[in-house]
C-alpha positions in Angstrom: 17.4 -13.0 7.4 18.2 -13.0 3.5 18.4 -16.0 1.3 21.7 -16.0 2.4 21.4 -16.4 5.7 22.5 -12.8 6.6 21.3 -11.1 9.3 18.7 -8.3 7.7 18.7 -4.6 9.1 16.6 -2.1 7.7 18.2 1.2 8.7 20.9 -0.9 6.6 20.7 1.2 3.0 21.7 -1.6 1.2 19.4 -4.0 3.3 16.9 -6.0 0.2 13.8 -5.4 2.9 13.8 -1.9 2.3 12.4 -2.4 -0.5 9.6 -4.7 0.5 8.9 -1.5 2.9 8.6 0.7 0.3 6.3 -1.6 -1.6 3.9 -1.9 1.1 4.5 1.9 2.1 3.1 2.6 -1.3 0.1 5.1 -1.9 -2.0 2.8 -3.5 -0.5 -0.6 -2.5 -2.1 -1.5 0.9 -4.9 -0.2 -0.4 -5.4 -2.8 -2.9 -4.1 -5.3 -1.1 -7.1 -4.4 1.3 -9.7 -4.6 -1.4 -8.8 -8.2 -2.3 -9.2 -9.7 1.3 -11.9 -10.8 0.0 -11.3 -12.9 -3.1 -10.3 -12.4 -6.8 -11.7 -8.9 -7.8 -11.5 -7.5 -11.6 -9.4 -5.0 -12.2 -12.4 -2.3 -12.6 -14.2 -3.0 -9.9 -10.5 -2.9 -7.8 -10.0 0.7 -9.6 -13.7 1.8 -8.1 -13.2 0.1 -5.1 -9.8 1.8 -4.9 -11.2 5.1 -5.9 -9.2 8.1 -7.1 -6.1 6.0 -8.8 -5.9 6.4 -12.4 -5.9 2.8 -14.6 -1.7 3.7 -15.8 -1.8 3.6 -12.1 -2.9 1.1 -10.6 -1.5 -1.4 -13.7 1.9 -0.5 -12.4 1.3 -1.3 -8.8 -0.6 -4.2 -9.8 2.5 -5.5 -11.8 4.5 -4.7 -8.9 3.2 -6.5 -6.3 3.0 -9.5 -8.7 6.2 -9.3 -9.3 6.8 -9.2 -5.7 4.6 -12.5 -5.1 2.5 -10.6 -3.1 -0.7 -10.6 -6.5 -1.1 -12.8 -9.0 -3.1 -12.3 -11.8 -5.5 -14.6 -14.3 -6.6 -14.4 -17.4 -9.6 -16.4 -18.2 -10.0 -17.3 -22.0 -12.9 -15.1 -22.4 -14.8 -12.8 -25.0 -13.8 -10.2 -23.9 -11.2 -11.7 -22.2 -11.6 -11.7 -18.5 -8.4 -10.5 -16.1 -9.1 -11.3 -12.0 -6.4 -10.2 -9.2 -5.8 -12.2 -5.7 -3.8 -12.1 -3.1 -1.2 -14.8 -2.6 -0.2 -16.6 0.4 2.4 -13.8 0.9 -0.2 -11.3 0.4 -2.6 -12.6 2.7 0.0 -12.9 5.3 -0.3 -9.0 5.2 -3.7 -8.7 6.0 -3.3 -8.7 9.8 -0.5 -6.3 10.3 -2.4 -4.5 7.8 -5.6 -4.4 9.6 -3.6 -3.3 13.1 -2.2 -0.4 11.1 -5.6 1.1 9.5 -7.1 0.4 13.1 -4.3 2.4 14.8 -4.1 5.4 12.3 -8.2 5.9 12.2 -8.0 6.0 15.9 -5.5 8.7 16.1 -6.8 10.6 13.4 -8.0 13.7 15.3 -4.5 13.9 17.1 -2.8 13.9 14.1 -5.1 16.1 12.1 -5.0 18.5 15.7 -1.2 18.5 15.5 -1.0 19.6 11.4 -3.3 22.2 13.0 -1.1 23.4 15.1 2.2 22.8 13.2 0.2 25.2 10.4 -0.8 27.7 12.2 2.6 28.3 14.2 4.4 28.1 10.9 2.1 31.0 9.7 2.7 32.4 13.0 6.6 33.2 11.8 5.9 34.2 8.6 3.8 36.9 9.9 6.0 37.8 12.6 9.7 37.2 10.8 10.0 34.8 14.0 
């Protein structure tokens, strides 16, 4: 339901959690929300932990998932000044559905990575042939 009470439906194009899916669906998103399980991290040890995202990056989904209540972010009064990242209570909420879905796509893995295979190869297949 919405905050008005309505019925939500995501196949719904105006539905508001499609957007919460997309958030979470993001490339880097789950990932970071992975790396702070654990407690406040800084943001460069969350870029190396994170690995591959540039910083422009990784600020923007930062400030996204803050927005979204899902991060916050501190500033301690430091020289220089000192900026950590947690989870919320939202965010943490994701941490089991989360964990479910990294559990169920490194176990099918080789299927997966079997059928691209495939898919390639028959693709080249018709290129070849014209068929």
């Amino acid at each position: 339901m919405d905050t008005n009470g309505r019925m939500t439906n995501i196949l719904n194009p105006d539905c508001p959690s499609r957007v919460i899916f997309q958030r979470i669906g993001d490339k880097w998103a789950s990932l970071i929300i992975q790396v702070l399980a654990d407690g406040p991290v800084r943001f460069t040890a969350l870029k190396n932990m994170v690995n591959t995202v540039t910083p422009k990056v990784l600020t923007q989904s930062l400030r996204a998932l803050e927005r979204d209540g899902l991060v916050t972010r501190t500033v301690h009064a430091t020289v220089p000044p000192r900026v950590d990242y947690e989870l919320t209570e939202t965010g943490r909420s994701l941490l089991v559905p989360l964990a479910q879905l990294r559990v169920w796509a490194e176990s099918h893995v080789p299927e997966i990575l079997k059928a691209r295979d495939e898919y390639d190869d028959s693709r080249d297949e018709e290129l070849l042939t014209g068929r």
